[in-house]
N, C-alpha and C positions, 0 to 999 in steps of 0.2 A: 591309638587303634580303637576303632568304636566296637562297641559290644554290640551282637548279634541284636534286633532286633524282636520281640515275641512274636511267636506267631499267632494269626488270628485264635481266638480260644474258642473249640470246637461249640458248635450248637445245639444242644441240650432239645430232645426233643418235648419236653415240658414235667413238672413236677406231678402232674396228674395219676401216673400210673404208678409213681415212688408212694406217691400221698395214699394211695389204696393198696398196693403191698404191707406200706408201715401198718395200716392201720390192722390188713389181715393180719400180721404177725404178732403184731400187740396182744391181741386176746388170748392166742392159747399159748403164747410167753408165760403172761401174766397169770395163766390158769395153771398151769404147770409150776411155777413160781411159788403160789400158793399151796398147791395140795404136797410141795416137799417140805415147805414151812410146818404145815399141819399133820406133817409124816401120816399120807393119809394111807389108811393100810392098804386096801386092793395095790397102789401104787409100787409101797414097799414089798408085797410079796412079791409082784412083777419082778421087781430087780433083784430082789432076793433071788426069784427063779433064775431068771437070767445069768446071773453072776455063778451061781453054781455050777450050771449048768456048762458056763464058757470056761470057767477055772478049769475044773478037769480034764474039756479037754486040750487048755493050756499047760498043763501037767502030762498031757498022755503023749503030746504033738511038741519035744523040746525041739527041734530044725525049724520047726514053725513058728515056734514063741519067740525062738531067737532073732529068725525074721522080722517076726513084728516090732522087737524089741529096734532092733535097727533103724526101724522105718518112722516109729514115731520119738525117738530119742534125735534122730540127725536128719532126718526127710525130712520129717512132720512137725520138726520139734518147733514151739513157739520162735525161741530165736530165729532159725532158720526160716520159719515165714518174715518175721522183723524185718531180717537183713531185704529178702524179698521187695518188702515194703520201701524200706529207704534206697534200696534200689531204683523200682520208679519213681520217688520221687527225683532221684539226683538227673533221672532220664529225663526227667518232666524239665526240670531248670534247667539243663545242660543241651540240649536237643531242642528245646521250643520256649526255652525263654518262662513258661509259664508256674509264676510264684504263686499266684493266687491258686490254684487248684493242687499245686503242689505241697503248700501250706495247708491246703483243706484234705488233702490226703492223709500229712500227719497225723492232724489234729484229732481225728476219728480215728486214727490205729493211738493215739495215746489213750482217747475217750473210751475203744472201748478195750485195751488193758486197765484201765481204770474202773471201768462198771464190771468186770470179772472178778479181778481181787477183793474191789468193794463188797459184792454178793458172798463172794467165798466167805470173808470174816462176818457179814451180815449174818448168814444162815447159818455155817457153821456145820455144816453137814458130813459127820464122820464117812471116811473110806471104806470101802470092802478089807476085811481084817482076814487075812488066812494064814493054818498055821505051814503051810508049806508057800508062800509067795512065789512069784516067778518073776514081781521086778515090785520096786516100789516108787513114792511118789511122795508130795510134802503138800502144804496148805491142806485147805478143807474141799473138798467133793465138787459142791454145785455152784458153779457150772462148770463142764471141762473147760479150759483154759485152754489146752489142741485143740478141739471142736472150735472154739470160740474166734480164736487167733487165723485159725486155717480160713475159716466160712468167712473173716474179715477183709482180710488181706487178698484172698482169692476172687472171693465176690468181688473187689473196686478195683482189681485189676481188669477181670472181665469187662466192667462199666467202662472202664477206661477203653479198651478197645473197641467196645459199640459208641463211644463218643469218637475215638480218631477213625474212625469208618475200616477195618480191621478185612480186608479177605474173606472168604468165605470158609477157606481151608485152616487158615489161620486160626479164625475163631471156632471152630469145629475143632482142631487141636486143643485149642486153650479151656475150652468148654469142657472136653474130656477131661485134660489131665485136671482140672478145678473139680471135676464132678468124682473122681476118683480119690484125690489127696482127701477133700473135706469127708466123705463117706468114710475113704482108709480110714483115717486119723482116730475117725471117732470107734470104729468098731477094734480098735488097734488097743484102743487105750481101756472098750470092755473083757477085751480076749485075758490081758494081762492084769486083770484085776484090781487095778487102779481106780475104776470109776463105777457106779453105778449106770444103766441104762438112762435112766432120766436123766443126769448129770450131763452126760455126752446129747441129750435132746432138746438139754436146757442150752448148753452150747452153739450146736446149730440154728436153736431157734434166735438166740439174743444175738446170736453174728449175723446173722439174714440180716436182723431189726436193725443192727447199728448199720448195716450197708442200705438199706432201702430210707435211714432216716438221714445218710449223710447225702445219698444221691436225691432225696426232695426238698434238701435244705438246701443242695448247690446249685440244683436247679432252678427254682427258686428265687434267688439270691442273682442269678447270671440275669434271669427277664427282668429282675427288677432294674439292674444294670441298666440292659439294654432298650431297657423302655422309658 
């Protein structure tokens, strides 16, 4: 029995606009990067504010916290984007035959649980410590690892859909619920005092970057193919 064919591998409408998102994102990554390194204070008292400010009334609001607790433990929770993740790919090989992109899909959800854990033990950035918690959490602070995973796995799913030519209803569902998980997750993870604000911004910002730097390298990568 012969095996399905691939299908033609969707057309990339060029690395130009990846190449100037990475490049926006790079700066205030790497600016934000730095001033947690140099625990710069305006910064710290921000989160310091924040975190106070959200603890209590994650203390005052248990129905709520509980909530939350739910949503970024099994909704939001990294694994649960993963499976996500290996989900399309298995669609990708299984439905259209296409290894190469499917492969490139991994390899950037391995890349960037790799560049998360790496920063974590690089910086080393203690958690919010309270003496009344409402949940708690392991490794070091920055970056959120939910922010990070969520904005990862969410953003290449999206790309995937604006490469397979996606509805317009479709991608307006998918756009929401991406635009809601990555938001939830992160303000999930400062309600319940797990994280610093910056942590959860460092997050967002490095998961944009590794999706804008896998989708200008695929792209990229496909013209050079093709040319």
């Amino acid at each position: 029995m012969r095996s399905p064919s691939p299908d033609p591998p969707p057309r990339p409408a060029g690395p130009r606009a990846a190449v100037r998102a990475a490049v926006a994102l790079a700066v205030p990554t790497l600016l934000l990067l730095l001033l947690v390194i140099v625990s710069w204070q305006p910064l710290m008292s921000l989160d310091g504010d924040i975190a106070r400010t959200t603890h209590r009334w994650a203390v005052d609001e248990p129905g709520l916290t509980q909530a939350f607790r739910v949503l970024t433990d099994w909704v939001w929770d990294p694994v649960t984007m993963r499976v996500l993740g290996v989900l399309t790919v298995v669609w990708l090989l299984w439905r259209h035959a296409q290894r190469r992109l499917a492969a490139w899909l991994l390899v950037a959800g391995v890349a960037g649980a790799a560049v998360s854990q790496g920063l974590k033990a690089a910086v080393g950035r203690e958690r919010p410590v309270w003496p009344d918690p409402v949940d708690s959490a392991h490794y070091a602070a920055f970056p959120s690892g939910h922010a990070m995973t969520a904005t990862v796995v969410l953003g290449l799913l999206l790309w995937l859909l604006r490469l397979y030519g996606a509805g317009r209803v479709l991608w307006l569902t998918a756009l929401s619920v991406a635009v809601v998980s990555v938001v939830g997750v992160g303000l999930t993870r400062v309600w319940l005092g797990v994280h610093w604000a910056s942590d959860v911004l460092g997050g967002w910002l490095l998961g944009a970057l590794t999706v804008a730097l896998t989708v200008a390298a695929y792209e990229k990568w496909q013209g050079a193919r093709r040319t």
